[in-house]
Each structure stands twice: as C-alpha cells, then as structure tokens.
DSSP file (Angstrom, degrees, kcal/mol; ACC not computed):
  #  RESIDUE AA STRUCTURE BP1 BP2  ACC     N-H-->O    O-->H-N    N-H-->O    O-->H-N    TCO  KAPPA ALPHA  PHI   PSI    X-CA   Y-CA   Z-CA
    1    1 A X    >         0   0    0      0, 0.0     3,-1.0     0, 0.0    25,-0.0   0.000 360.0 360.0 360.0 -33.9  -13.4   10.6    5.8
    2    2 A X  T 3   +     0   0    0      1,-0.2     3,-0.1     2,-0.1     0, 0.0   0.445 360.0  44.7 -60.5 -10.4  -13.3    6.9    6.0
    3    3 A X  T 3>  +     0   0    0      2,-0.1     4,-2.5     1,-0.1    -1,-0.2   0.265  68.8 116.7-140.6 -20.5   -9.5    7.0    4.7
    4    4 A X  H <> S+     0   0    0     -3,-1.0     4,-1.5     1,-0.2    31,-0.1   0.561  75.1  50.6 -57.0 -14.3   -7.9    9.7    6.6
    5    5 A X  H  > S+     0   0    0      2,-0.3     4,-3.5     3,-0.2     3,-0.4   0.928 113.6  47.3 -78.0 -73.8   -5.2    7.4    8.6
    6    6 A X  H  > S+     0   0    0      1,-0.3     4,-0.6     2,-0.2    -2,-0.2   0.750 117.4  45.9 -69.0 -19.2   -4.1    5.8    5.2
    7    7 A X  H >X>S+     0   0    0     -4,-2.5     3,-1.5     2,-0.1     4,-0.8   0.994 107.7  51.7 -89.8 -32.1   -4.0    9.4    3.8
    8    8 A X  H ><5S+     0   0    0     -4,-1.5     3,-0.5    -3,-0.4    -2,-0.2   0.812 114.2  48.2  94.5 -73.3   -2.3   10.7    6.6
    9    9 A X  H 3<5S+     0   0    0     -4,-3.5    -1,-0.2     1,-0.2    -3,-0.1   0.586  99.7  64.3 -58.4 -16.3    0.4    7.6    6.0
   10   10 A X  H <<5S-     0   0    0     -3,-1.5    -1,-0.2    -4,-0.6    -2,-0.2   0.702  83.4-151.4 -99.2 -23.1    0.9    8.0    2.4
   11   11 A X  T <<5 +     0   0    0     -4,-0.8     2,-0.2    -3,-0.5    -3,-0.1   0.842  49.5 140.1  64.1  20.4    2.5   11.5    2.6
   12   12 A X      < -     0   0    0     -5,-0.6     2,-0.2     0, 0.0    -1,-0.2  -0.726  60.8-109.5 -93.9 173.2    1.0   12.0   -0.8
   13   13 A X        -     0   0    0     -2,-0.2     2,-0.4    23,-0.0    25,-0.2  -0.670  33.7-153.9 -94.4 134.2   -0.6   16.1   -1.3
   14   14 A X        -     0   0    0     23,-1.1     2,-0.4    -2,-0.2    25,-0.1  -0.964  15.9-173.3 -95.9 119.0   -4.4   16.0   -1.4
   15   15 A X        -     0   0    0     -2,-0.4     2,-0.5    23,-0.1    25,-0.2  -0.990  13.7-173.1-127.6 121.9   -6.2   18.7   -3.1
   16   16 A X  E     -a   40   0A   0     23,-1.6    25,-2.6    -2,-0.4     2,-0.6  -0.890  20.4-166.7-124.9 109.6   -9.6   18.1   -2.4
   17   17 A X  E     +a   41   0A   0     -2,-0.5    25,-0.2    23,-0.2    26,-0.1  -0.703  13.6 175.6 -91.9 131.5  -12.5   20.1   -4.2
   18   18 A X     >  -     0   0    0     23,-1.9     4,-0.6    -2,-0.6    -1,-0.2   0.266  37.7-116.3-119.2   9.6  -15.3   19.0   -1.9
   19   19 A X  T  4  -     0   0    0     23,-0.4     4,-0.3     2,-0.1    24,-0.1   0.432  31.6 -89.7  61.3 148.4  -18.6   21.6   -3.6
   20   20 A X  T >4 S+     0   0    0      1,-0.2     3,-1.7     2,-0.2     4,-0.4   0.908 127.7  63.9 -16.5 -67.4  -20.3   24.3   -1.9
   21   21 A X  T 34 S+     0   0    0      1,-0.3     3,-0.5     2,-0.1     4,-0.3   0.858 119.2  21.4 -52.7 -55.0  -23.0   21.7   -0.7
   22   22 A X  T 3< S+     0   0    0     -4,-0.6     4,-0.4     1,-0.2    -1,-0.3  -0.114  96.4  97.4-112.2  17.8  -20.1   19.3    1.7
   23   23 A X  S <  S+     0   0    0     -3,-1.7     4,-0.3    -4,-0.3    -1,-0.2   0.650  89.0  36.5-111.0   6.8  -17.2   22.0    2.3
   24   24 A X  S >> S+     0   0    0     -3,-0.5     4,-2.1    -4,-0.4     3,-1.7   0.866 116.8  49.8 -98.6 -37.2  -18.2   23.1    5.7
   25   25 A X  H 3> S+     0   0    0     -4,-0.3     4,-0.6     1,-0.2     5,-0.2   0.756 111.8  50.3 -32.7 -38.5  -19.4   19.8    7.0
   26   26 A X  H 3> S+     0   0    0     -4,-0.4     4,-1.3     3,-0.2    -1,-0.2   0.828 116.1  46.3 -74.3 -28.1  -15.9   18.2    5.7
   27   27 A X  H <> S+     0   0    0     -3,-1.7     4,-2.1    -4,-0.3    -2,-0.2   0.816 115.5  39.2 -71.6 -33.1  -14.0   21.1    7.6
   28   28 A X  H  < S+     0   0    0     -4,-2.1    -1,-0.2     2,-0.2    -3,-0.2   0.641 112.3  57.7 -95.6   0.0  -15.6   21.1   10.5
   29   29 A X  H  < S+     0   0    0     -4,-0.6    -1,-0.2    -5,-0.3    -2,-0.2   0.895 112.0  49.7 -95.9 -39.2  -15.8   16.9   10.5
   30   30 A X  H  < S+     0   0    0     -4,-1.3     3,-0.4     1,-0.2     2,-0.4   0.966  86.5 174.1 -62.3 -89.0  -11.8   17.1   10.2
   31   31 A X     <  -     0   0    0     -4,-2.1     3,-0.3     1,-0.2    -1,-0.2  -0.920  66.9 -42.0 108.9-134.7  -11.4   19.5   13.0
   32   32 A X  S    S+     0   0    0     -2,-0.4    -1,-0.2    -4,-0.1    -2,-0.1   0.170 131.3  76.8-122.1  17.8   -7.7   20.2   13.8
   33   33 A X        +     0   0    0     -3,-0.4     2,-0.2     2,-0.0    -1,-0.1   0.078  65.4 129.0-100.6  19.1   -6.9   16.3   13.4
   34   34 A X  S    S-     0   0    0     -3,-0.3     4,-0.1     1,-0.1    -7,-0.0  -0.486  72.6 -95.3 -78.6 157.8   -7.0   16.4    9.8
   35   35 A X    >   -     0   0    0     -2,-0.2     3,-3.0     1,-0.1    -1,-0.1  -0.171  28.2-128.8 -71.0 143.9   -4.2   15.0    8.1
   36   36 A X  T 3  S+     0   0    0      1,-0.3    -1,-0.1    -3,-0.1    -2,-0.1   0.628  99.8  52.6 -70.6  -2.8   -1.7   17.5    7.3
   37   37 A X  T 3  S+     0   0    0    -25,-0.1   -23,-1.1   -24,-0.1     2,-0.3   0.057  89.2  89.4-104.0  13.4   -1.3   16.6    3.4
   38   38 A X    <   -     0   0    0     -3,-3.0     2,-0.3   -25,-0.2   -23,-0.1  -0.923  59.3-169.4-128.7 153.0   -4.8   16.7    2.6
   39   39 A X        -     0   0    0     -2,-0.3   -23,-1.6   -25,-0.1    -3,-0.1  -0.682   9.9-153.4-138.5  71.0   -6.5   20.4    1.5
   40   40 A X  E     -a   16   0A   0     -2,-0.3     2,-0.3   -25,-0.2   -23,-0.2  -0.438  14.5-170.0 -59.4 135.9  -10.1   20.7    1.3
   41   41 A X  E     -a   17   0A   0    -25,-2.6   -23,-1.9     1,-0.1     3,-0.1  -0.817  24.5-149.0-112.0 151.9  -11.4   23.3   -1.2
   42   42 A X  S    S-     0   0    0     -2,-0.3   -23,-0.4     1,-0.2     2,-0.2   0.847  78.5 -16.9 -96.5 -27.7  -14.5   24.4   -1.4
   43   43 A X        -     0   0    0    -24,-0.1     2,-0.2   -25,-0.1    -1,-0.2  -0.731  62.4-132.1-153.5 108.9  -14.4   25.1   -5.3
   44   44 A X        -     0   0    0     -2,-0.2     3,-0.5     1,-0.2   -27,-0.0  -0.196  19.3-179.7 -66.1 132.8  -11.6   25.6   -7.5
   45   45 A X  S    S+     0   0    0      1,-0.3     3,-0.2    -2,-0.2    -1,-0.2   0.924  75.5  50.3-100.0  -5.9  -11.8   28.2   -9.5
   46   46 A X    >   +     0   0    0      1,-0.3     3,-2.5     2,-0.1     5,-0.4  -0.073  60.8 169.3-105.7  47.9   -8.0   27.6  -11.6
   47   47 A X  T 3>  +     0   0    0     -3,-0.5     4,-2.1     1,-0.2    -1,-0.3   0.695  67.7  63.5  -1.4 -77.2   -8.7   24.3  -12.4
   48   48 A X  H 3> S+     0   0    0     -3,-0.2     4,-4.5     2,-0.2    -1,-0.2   0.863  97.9  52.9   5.4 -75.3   -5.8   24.5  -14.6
   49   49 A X  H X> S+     0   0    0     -3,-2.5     4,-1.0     2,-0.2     3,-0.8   0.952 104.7  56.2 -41.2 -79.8   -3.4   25.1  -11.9
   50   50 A X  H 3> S+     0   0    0     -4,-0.4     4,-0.7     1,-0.3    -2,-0.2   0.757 114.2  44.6 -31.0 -33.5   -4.8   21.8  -10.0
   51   51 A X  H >< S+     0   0    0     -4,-2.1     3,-1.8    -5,-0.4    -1,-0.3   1.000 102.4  58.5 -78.1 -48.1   -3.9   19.9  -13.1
   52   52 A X  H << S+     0   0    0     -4,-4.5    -2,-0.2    -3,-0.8    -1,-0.2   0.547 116.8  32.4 -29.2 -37.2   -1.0   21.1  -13.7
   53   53 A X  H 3< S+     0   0    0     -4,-1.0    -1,-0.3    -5,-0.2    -2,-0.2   0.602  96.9 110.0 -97.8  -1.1    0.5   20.0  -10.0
   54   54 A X    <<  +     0   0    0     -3,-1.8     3,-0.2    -4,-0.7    -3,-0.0  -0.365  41.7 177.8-108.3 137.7   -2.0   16.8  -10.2
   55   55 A X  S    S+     0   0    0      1,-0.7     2,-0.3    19,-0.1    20,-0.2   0.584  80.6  15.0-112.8 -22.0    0.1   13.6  -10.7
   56   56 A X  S    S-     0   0    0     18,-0.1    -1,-0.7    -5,-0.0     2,-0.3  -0.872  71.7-148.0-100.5 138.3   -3.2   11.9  -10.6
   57   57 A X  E     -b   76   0B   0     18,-0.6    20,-3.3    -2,-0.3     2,-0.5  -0.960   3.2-165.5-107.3 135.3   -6.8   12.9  -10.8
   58   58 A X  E     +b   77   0B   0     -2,-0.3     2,-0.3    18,-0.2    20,-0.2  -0.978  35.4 147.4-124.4 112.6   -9.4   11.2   -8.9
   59   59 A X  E     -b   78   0B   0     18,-1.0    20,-4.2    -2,-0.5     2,-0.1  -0.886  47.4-105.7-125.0 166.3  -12.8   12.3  -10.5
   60   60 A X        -     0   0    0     -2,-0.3    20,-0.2    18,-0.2    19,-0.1  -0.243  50.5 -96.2 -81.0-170.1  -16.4   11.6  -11.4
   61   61 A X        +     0   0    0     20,-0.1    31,-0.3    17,-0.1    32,-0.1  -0.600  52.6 152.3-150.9  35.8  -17.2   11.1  -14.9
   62   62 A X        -     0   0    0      1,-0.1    -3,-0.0    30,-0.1    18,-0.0  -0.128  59.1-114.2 -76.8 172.1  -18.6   14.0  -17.0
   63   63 A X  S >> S+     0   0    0      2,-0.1     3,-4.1     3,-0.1     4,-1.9   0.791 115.6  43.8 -99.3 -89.1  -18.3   14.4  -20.9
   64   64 A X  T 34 S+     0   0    0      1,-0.3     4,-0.3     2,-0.2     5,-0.2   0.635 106.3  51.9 -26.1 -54.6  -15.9   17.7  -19.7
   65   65 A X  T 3> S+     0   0    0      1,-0.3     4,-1.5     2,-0.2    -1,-0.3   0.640 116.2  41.8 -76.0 -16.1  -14.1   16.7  -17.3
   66   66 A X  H <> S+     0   0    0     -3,-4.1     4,-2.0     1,-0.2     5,-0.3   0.681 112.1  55.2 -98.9  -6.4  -12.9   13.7  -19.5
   67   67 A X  H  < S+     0   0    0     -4,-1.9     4,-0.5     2,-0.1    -1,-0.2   0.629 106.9  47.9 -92.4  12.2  -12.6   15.6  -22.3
   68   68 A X  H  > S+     0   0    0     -5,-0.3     4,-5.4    -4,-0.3    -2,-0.2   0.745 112.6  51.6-101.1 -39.1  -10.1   18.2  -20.5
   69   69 A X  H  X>S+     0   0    0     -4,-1.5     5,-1.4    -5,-0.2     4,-0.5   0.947 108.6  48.0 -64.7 -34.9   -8.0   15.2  -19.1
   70   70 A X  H ><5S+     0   0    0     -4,-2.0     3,-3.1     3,-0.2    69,-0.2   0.970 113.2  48.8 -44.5 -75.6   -7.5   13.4  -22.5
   71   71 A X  H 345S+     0   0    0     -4,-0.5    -2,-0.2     1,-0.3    -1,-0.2   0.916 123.0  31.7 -30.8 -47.6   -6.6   16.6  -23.9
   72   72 A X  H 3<5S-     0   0    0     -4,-5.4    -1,-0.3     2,-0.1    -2,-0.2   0.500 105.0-137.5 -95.9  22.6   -4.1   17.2  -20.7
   73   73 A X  T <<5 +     0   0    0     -3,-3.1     2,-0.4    -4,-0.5    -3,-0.2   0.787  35.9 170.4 -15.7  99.8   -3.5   13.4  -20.6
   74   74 A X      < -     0   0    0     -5,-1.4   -17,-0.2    57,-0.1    -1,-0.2  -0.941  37.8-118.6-106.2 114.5   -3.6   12.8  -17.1
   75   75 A X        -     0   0    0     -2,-0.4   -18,-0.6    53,-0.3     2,-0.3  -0.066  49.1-163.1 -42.4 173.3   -3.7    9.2  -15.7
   76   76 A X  E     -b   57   0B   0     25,-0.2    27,-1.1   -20,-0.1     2,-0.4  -0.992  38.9-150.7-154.0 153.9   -6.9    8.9  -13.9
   77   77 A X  E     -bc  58 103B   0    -20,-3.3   -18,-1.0    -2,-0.3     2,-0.9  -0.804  28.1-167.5-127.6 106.5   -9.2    7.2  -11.3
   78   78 A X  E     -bc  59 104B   0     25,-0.9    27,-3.3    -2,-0.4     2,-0.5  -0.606  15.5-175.0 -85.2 121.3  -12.4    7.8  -12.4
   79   79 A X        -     0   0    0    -20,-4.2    27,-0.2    -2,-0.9    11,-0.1  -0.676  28.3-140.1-127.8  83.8  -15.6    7.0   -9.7
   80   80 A X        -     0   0    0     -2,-0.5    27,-0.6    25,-0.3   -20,-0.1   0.002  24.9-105.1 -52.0 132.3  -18.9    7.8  -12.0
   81   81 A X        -     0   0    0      1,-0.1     3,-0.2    25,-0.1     8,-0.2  -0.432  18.7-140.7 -55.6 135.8  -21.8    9.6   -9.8
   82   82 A X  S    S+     0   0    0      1,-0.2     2,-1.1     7,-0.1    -1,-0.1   0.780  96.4  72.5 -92.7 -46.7  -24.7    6.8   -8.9
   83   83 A X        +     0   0    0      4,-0.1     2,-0.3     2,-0.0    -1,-0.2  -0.414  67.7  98.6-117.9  29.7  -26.8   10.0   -9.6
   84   84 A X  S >  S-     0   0    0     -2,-1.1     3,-0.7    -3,-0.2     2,-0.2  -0.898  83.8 -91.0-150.0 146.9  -26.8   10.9  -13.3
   85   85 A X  G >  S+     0   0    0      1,-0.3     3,-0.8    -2,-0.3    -2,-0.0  -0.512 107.9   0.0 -56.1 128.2  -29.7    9.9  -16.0
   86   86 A X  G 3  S-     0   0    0      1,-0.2    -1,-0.3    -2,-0.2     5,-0.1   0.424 110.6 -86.7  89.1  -0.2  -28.7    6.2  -17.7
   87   87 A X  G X> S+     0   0    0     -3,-0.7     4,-2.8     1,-0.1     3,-0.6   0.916  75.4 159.8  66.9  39.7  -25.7    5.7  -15.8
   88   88 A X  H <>  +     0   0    0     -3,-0.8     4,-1.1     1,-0.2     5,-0.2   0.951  64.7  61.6 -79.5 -20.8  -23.6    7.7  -18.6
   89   89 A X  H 3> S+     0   0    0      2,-0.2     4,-1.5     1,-0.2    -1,-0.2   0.853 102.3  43.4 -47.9 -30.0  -20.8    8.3  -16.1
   90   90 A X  H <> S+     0   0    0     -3,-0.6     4,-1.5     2,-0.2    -1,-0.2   0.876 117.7  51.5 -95.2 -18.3  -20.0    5.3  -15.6
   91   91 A X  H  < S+     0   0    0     -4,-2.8    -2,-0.2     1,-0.2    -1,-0.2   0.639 112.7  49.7 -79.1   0.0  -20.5    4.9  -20.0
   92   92 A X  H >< S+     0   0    0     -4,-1.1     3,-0.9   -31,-0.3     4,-0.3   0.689 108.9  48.7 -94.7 -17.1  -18.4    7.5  -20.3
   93   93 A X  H 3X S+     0   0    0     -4,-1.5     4,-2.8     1,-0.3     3,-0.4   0.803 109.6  53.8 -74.5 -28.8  -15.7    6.1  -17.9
   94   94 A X  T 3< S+     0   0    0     -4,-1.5    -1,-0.3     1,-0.2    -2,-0.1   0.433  89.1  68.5 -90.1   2.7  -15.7    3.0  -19.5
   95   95 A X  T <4 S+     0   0    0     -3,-0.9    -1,-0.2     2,-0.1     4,-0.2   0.401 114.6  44.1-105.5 -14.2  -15.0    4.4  -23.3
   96   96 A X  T >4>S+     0   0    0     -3,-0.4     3,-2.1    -4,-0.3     5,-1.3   0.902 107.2  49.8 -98.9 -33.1  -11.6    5.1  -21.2
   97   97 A X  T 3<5S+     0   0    0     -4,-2.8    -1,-0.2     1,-0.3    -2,-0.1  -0.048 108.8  56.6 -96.2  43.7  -11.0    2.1  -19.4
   98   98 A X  T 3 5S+     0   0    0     -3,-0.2    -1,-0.3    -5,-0.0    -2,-0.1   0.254 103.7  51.9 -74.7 -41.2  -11.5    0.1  -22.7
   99   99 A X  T < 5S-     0   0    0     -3,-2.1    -2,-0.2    -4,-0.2    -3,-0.1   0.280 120.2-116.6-123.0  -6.1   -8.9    2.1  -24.2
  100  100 A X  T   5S+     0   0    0     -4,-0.3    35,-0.4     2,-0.1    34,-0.3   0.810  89.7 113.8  73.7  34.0   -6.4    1.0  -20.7
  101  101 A X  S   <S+     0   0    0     -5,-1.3   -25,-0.2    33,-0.2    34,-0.2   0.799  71.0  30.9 -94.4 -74.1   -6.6    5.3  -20.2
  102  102 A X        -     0   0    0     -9,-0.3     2,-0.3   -27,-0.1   -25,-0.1  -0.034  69.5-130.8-114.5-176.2   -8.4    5.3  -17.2
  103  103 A X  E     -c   77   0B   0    -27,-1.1   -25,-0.9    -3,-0.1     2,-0.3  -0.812  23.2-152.5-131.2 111.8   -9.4    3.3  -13.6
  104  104 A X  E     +c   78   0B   0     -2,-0.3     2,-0.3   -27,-0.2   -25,-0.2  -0.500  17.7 176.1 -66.3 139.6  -12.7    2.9  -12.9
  105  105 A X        -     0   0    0    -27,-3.3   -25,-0.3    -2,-0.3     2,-0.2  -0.941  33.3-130.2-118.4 139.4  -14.1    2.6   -8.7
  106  106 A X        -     0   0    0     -2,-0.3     8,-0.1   -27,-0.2     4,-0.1  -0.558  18.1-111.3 -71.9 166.5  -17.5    2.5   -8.5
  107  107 A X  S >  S+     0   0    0    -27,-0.6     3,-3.7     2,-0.2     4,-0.4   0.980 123.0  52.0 -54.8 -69.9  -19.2    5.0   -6.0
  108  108 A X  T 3  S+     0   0    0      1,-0.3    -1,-0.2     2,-0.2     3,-0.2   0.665 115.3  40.2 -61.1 -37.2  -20.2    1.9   -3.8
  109  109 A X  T >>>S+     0   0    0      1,-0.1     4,-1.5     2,-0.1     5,-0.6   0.400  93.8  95.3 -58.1 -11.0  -16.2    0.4   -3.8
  110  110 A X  H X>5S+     0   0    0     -3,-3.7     4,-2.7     1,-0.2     3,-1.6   0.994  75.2  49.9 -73.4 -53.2  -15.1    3.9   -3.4
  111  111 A X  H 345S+     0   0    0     -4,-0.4    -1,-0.2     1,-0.3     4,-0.2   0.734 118.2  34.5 -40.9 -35.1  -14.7    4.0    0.4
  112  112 A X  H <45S+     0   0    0     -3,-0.5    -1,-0.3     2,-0.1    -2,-0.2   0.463 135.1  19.8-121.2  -9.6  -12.6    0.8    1.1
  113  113 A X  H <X5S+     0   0    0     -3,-1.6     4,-3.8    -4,-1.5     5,-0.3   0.665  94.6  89.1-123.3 -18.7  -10.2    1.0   -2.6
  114  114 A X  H  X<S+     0   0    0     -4,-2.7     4,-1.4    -5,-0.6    -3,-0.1   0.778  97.1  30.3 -66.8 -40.6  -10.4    4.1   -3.7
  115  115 A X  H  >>S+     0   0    0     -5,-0.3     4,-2.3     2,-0.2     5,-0.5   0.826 124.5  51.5 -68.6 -46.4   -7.1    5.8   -1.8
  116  116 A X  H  >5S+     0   0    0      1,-0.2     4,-4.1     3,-0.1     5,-0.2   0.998 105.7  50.9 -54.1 -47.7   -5.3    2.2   -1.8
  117  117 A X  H  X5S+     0   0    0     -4,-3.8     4,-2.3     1,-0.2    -2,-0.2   0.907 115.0  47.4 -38.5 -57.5   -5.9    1.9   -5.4
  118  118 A X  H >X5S+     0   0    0     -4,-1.4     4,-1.5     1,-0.3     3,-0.9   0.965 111.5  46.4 -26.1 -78.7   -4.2    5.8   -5.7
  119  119 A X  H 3X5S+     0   0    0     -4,-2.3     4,-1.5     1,-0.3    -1,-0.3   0.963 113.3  52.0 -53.5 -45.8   -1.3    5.2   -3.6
  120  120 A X  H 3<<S+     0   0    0     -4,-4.1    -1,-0.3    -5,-0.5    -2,-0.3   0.905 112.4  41.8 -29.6 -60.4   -0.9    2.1   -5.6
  121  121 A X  H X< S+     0   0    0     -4,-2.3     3,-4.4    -3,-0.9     7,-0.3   0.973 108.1  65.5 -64.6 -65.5   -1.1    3.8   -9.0
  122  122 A X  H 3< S+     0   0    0     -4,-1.5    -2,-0.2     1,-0.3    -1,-0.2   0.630 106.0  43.6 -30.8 -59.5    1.3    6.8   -7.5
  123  123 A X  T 3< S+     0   0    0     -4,-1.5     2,-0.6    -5,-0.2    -1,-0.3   0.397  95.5  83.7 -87.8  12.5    4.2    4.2   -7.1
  124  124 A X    <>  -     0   0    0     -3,-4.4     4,-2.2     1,-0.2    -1,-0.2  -0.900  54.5-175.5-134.1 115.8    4.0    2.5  -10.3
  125  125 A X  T  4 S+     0   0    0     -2,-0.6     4,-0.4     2,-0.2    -1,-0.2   0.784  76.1  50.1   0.0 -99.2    5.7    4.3  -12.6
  126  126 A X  T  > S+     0   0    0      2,-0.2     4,-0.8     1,-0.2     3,-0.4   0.739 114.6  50.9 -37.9 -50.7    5.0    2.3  -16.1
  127  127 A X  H >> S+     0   0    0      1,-0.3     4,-3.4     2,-0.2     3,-1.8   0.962 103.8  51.3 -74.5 -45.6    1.1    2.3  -15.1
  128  128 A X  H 3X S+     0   0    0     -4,-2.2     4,-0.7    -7,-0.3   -53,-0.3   0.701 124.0  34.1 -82.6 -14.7    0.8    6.2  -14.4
  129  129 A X  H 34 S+     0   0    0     -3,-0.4     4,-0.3    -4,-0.4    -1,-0.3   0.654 115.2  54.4-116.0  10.5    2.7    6.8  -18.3
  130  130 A X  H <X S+     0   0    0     -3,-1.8     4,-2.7    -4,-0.8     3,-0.3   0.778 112.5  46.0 -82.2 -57.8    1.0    3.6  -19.9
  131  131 A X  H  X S+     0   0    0     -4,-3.4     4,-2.7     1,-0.2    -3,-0.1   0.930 119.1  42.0 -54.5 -35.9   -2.5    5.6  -18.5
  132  132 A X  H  X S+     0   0    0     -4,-0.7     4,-0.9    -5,-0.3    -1,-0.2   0.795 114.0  47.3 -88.0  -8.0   -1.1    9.3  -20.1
  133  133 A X  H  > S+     0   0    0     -3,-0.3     4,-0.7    -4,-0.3    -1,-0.2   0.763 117.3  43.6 -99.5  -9.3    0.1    8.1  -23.3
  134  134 A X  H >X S+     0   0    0     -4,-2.7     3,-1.1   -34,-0.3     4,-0.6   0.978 114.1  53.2 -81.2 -42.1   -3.2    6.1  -23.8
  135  135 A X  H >< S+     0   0    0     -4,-2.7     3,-0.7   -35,-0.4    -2,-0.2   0.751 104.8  55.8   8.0 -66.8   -5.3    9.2  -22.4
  136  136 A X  H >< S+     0   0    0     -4,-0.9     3,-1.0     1,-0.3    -1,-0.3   0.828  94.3  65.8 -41.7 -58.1   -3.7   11.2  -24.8
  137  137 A X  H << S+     0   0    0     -3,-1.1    -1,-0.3    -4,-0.7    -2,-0.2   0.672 101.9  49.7 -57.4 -48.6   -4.7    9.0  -27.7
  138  138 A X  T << S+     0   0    0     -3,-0.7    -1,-0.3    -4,-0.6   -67,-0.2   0.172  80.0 119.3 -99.7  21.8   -8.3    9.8  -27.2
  139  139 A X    <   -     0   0    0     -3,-1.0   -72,-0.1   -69,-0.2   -71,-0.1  -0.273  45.0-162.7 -80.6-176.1   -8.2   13.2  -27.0
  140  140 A X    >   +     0   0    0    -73,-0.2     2,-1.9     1,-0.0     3,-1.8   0.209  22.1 158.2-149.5  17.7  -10.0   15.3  -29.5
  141  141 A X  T 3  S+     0   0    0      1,-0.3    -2,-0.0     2,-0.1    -1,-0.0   0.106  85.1  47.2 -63.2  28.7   -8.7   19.1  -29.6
  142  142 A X  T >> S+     0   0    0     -2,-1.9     3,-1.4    -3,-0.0     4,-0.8  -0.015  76.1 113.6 -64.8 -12.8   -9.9   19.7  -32.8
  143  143 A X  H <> S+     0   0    0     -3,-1.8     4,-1.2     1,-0.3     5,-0.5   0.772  76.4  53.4-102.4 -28.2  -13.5   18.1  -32.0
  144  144 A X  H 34 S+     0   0    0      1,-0.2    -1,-0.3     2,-0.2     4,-0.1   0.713 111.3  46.5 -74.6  10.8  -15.5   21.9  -32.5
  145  145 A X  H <> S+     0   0    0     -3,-1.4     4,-0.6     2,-0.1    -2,-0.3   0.603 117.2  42.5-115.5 -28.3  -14.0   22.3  -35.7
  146  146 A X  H  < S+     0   0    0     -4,-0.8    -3,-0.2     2,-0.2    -2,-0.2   0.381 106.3  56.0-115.0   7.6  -14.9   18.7  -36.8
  147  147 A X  T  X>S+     0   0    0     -4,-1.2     4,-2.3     3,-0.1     5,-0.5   0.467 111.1  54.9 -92.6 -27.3  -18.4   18.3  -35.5
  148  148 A X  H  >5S+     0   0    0     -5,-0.5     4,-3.1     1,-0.2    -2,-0.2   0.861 104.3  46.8 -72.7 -13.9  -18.9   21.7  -37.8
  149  149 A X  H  X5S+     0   0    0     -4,-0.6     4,-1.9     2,-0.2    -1,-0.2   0.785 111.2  58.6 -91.9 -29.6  -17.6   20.4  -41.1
  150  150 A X  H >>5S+     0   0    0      1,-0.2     3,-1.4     2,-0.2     4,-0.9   0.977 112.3  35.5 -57.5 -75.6  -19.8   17.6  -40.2
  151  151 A X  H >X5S+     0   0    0     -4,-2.3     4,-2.3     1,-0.2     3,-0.8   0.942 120.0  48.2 -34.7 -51.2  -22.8   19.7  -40.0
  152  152 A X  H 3X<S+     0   0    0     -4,-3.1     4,-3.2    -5,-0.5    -1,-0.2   0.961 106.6  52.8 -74.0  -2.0  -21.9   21.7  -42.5
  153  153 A X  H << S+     0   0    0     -4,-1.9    -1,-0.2    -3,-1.4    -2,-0.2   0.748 112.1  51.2 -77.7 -17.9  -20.9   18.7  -44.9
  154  154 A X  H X< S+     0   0    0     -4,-0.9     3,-3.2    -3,-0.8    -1,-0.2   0.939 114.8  48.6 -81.2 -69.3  -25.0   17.4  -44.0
  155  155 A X  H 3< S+     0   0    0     -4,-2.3    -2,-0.2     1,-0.3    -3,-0.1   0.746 108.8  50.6 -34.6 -45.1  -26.0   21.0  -45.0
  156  156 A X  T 3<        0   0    0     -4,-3.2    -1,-0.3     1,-0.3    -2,-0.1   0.645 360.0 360.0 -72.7 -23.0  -24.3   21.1  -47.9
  157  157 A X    <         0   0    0     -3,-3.2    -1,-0.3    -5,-0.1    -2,-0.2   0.723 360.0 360.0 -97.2 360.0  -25.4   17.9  -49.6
C-alpha cells in the first residue's frame, strides 16, 4: 500500500494474490483510487496461468513455491515470511541467491525496496535471463523418482 504511486508510475501489470485473511481489507483500503495496473486477487486458483504471464515473481519462500519456479525458471524476488519455524524461508531463499537465481528483500526492507528493486529488475534485460537460466539449473523434476531409488537403494542394502 505503501508503493501505490510508484506502482501506478511504472505501468508495469500487477497480479496480486493478497489470501483470504487481507483481500477485503486491501480492496476496500484501495477504494476507487487504486492504480489501474495493479489486480488484487484474493486466491489464485490457476497458478499456472499467473506464471505463465509473470515476467517476474515476487514471493515468499516455501520449499514449493521454489521448487515450481526452478522447474519454470522464473527470475524471482523472493521476501521470506518473518513467521516460519527457524527462519527456513529465508534458508531456503538463500540456497537460490547463492546460486545468483534469485533476489532476496527481507520482510522488514520490503516496504521502501521491494517495487524499486522490481521495476529495476523489469528493465534489465541480462539480469532477468542471467536469473532464469541460473533458476533453471537448480531445478529438480525428476526429484520423486530420485528420493525413491534412494530409499529404495537404503532398503535394499
């Protein structure tokens, strides 16, 4: 909400899944002065789709959600949830931006970089196919088929 001017300016498409818990409170806090490029959802149900148009994704920091974006290598700015046992978002975010895949924001930076950083990433080229062909790299779509010969290769012996 803090951003809405600089989204507003950027002309970039906002698809914004905002949860159950925050998507009438976000509607009704936008009014009829929200910027016209930005799209609050309350839940997406084709995910797919959303990637599919997504030139960037700005997400938290789940074991799924990073394993669906390797897989679809999509640059990312990843901003791990303060809220999660051990801080493993932000160790799973970091297994990317190690590997030059992803951009970590922390939650507490998010307000005041997270949309420059974007628009930033948006116009440079080289970064946004430097992020998807390292992305890529780490993908694993094989990985139920190779934690079972693991198991079964411990059974076996």
């Amino acid at each position: 909400m803090a951003n809405l001017d600089l989204i507003r300016q950027s002309g970039v498409q906002i698809i914004w899944q905002t949860g159950s818990y925050y998507y009438k409170e976000m509607v009704e806090r936008l009014g009829t002065d929200g910027p016209e490029n930005l799209y609050p959802l309350e839940f997406i149900s084709h995910m797919d789709w959303a990637y599919a148009v997504a030139d960037v994704v700005i997400s938290r920091a789940g074991a799924g959600t990073i394993s669906e974006l390797c897989l679809l290598a999509k640059p990312c700015i990843l901003v791990p949830s303060p809220n999660v046992a051990e801080d493993h978002q932000t160790k799973n975010a970091m297994a990317l931006v190690e590997n030059h895949a992803a951009i970590l924001i922390k939650d507490t930076d998010s307000k005041g970089k997270l949309f420059q950083q974007t628009f930033n990433l948006l116009s440079d080229e080289t970064r946004l196919k430097s992020l998807s062909e390292n992305i890529k790299k780490l993908a694993r779509p094989n990985a139920a088929r190779d934690i079972v010969d693991v198991i079964l290769g411990v059974v076996k012996t």
